[in-house]
VOGU-3710 file (C-alpha; in Angstrom, 3 decimals, decimal comma):
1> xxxxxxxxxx> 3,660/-6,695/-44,394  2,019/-3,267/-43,541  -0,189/-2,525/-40,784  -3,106/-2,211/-43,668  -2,342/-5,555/-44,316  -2,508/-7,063/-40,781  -6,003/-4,848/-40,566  -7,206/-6,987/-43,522  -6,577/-9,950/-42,484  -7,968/-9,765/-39,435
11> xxxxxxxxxx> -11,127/-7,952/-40,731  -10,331/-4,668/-38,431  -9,338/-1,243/-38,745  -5,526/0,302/-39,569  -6,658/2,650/-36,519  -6,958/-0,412/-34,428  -3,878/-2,576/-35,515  -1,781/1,110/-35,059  -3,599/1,570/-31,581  -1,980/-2,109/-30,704
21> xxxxxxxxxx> 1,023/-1,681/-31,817  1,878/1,920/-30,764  0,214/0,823/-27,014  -2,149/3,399/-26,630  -5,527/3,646/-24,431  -6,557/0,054/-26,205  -9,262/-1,007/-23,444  -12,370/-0,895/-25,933  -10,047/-3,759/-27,950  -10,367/-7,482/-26,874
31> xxxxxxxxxx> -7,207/-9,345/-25,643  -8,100/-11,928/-28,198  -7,526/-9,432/-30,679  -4,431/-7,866/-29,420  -2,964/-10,416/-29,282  -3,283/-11,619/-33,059  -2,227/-8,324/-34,305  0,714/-8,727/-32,157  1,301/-12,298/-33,294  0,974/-11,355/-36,782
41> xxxxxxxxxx> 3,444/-8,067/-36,030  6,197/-10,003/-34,721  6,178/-12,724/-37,424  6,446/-10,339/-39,907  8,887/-7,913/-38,210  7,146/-4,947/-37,666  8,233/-3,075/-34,813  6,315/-3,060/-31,817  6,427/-0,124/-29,084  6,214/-1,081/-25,823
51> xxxxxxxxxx> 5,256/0,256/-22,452  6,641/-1,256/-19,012  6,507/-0,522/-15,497  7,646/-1,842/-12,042  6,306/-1,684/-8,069  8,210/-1,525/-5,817  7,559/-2,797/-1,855  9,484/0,353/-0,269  9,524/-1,558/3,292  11,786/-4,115/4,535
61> xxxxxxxxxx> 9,484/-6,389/5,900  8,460/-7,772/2,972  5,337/-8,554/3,549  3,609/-8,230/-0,092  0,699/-10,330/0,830  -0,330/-7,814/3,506  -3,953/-5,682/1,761  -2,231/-2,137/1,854  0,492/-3,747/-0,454  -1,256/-6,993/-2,316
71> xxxxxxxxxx> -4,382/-4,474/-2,966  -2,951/-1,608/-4,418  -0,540/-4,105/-6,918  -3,246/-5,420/-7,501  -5,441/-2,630/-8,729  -2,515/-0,641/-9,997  -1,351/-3,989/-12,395  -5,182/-3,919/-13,634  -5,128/-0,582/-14,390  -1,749/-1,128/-16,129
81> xxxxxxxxxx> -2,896/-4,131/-18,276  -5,836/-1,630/-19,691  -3,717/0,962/-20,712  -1,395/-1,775/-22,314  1,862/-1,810/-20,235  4,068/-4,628/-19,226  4,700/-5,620/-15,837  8,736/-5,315/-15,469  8,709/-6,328/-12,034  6,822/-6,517/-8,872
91> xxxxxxxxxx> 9,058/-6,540/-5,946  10,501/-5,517/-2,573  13,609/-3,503/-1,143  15,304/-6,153/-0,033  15,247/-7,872/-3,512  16,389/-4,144/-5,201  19,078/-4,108/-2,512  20,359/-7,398/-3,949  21,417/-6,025/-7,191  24,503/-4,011/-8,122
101> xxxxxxxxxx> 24,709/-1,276/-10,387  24,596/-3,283/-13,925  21,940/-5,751/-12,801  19,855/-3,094/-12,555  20,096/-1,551/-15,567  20,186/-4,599/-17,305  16,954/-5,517/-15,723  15,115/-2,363/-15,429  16,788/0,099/-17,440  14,048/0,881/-19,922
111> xxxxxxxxxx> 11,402/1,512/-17,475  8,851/3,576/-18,178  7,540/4,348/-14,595  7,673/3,019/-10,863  5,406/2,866/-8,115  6,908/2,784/-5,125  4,428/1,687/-1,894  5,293/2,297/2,152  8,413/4,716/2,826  11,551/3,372/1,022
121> xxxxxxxxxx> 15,359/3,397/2,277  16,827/6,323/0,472  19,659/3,877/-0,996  16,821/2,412/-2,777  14,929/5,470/-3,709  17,990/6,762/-5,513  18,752/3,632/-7,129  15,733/3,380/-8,966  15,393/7,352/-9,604  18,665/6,537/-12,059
131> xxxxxxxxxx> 16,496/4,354/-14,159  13,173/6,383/-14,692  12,169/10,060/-13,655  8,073/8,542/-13,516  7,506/7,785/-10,052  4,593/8,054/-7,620  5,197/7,440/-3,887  2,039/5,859/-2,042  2,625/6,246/1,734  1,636/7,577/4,573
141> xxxxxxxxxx> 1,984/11,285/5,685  4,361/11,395/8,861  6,931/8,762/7,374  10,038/10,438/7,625  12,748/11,217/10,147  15,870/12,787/9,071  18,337/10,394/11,151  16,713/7,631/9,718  17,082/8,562/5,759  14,210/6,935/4,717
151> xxxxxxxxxx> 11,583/8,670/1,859  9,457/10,019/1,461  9,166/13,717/3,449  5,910/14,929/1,493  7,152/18,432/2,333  9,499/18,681/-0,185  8,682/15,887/-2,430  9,919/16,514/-6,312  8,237/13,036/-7,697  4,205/12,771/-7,778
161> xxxxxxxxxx> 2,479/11,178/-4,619  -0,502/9,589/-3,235  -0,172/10,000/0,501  -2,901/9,240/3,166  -3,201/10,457/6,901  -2,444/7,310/9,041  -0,897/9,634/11,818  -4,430/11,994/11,730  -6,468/9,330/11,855  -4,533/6,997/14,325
171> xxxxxxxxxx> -5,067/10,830/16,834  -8,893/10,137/16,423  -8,411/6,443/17,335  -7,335/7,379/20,785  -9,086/10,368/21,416  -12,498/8,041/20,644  -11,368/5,447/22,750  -10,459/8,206/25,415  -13,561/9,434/25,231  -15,064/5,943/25,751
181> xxxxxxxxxx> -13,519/6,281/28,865  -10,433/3,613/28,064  -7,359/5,382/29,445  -5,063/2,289/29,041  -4,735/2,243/25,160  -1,777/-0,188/24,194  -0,455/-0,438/21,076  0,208/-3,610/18,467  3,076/-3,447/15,561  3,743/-5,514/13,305
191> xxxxxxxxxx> 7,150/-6,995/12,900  9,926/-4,778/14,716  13,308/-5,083/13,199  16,753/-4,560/14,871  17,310/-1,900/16,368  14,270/-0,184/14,077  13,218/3,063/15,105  9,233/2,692/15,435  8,271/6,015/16,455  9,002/7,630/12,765
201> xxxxxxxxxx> 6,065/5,867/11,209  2,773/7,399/10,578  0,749/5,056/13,064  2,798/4,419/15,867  3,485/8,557/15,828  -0,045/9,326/16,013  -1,197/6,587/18,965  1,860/8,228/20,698  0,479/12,187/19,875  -3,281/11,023/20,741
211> xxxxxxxxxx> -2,231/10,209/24,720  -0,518/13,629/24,637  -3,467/15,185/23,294  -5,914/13,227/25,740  -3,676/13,963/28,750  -1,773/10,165/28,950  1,727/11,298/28,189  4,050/8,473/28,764  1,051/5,723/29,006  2,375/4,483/25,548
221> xxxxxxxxxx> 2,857/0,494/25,885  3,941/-1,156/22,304  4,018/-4,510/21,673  5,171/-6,486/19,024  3,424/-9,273/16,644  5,454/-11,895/14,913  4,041/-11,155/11,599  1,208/-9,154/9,960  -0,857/-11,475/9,946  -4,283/-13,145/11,808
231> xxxxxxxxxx> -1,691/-15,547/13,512  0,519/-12,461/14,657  -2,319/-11,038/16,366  -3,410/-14,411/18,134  0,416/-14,532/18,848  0,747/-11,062/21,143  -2,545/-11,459/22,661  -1,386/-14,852/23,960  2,118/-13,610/25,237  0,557/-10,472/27,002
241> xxxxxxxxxx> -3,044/-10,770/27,973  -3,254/-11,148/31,757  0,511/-9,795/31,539  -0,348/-6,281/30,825  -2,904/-4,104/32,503  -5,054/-2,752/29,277  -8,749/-1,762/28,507  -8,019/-0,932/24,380  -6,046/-2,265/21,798  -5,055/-0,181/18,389
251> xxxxxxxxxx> -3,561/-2,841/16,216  -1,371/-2,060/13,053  -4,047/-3,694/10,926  -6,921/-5,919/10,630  -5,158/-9,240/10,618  -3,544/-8,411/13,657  -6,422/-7,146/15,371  -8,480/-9,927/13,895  -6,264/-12,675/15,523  -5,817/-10,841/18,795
261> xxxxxxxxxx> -9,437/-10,246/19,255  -9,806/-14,626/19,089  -7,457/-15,089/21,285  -8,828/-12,119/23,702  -12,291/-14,428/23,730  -10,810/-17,963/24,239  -9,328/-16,181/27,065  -12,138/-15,154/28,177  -12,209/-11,451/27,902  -15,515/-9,694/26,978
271> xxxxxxxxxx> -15,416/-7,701/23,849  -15,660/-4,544/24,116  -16,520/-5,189/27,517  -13,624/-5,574/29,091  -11,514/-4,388/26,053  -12,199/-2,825/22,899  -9,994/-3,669/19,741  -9,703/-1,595/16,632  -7,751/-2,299/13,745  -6,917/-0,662/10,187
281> xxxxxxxxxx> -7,888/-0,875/6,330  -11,449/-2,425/6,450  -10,882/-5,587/5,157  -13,610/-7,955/3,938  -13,305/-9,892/6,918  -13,629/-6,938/9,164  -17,491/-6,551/8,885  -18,122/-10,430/9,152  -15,724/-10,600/12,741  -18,270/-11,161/15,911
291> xxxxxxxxxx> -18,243/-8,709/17,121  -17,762/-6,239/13,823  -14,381/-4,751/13,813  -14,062/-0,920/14,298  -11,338/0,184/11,752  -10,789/3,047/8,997  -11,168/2,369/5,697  -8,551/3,097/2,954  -9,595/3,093/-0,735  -6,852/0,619/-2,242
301> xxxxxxxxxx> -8,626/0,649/-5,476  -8,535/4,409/-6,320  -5,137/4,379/-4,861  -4,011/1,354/-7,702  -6,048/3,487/-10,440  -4,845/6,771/-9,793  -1,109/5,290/-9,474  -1,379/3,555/-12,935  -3,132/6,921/-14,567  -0,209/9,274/-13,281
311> xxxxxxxxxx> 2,500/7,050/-14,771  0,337/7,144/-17,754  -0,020/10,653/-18,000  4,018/11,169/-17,539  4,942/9,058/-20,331  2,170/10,505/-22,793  3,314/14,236/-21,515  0,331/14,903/-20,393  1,576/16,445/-17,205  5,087/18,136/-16,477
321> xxxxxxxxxx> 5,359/19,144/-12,583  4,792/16,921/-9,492  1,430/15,758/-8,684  0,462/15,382/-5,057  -2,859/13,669/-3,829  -4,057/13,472/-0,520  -6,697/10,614/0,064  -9,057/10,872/2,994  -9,656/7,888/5,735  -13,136/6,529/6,802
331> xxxxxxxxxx> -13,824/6,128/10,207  -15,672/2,743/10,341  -16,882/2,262/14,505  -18,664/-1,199/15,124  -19,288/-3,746/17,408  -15,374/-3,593/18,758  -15,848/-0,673/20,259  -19,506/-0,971/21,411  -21,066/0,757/18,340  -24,381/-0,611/16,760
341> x> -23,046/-0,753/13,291
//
């Protein structure tokens, strides 16, 4: 059977049934369709090209259900589907780290491209490097210190990236607050591992540059949640709150500043009376927190798009040296921090 013959029988086009089967852009095709012309392929052994690609959770902490991970998959597997890949894989580090040499090849060794979210353990970088050339690094600028090994340095980068100022914008947090007059700013992490080196990522970095800049050199204070989570939040408030002398909070993200603002009010602190909380990513959940939740916003689903689209363009040639794309941060000030909004 011919590709003329599979068109006839399902009352389409040869440009369509070759547009299947040779996975190109087939979005304006219905799934329901596809996926007969497919059917019909296979039983009647024509060859089908196929497209596949893999993400990658760079960090150790595995925490895939976190928004800057779970949103980005997300919109990056959409954006995948549409342009008619295969999901190889979606998984973490640790997971990679598992594997030896012929596992991964057997595995993943026809990979077409890899996105690979967070700063990544070199190990791991390198490993997956020997099984595609098509990868785009999302992270955040400021990720890198050389004792540690870890990618990316956007510097020097020879694979495309999406990068996004955490350290910039995590500056402004404390100069606001500063200005606000809060000049006991702690700090919540997430999840610190053994001896883990905090200071090289993007966040922690800037909190730590924004007290220089605002004249509180060595008022740092950095405390620790159990997880990433709402819970993780409620968790470190509990432990420190009455503990610690502090006016503002700059949590990690959301959840965590979410969960330590509850447990700030069951104590009975006054928000942002007696202490303002912000938190990061502008979650859904953000707005509807009483009060509102000052934050930044981060664009997860251009960030999934244009991760998908640069793979894309790769494999179809389209583009030949490194692509590197800086994404701004919106400052979102509400109720938190004793704005209106």
């Amino acid at each position: 059977m011919k590709q003329k013959e599979i068109a006839k029988i399902l009352n389409t086009s040869i440009s369509t049934v070759s547009r299947v089967l040779g996975r190109s852009d087939t979005r304006s095709i219905s799934d329901e369709l596809k996926q007969q012309i497919i059917s019909l392929a296979i039983q009647n052994g024509i060859k089908i090209k196929t497209k596949k690609y893999g993400i990658l959770v760079g960090s150790y902490h595995e925490q895939m259900e976190e928004p800057f991970f779970a949103d980005i998959i997300q919109y990056a597997a959409n954006r995948f589907h549409e342009l008619s890949y295969y999901k190889c894989f979606h998984s973490t580090a640790p997971e990679i780290d598992k594997m030896n040499e012929d596992e991964m090849i057997n595995n993943y060794g026809h990979l077409d491209g890899v996105i690979i979210i967070a700063s990544t353990p070199k190990k791991i970088f390198d490993r997956i490097a020997r099984i595609t050339d098509n990868i785009v690094q999302i992270g955040e600028v400021f990720a890198f210190n050389e004792s540690t090994k870890f990618y990316p340095d956007f510097s020097d980068f020879p694979y495309d990236n999406i990068t996004f100022d955490s350290y910039g914008m995590y500056i402004q947090y404390v100069k606001y607050l500063a200005g606000l007059g809060r000049k006991k700013i702690i700090f919540i992490y997430s999840v610190k591992k053994d001896d883990e080196d905090v200071y090289r990522y993007a966040r922690v970095a800037g909190y730590v540059k924004g007290l220089q800049e605002c004249g509180l050199a060595g008022k740092e204070q950095i405390f620790f949640a159990n997880n990433t989570r709402f819970d993780g939040g409620y968790y470190i408030a509990n432990e420190i709150y009455g503990k610690v002398d502090f006016d503002a909070v700059i949590c990690h993200n959301d959840q965590i500043a979410l969960g330590f603002m509850e447990r700030l009010k069951t104590l009975g602190a006054k928000i942002p009376d007696d202490v303002m909380v912000m938190g990061y990513y502008d979650i859904a959940q953000a707005a509807a927190a009483q009060p509102p939740l000052t934050t930044a916003r981060i664009d997860f689903k251009t960030i999934g798009y244009l991760s998908a689209e640069i793979i894309n363009a790769r494999v179809e040639k389209i583009i030949s040296s490194p692509v590197s794309v800086k994404l701004g941060l919106e400052f979102i000030r509400r109720g938190s921090t004793g704005e209106a909004g």
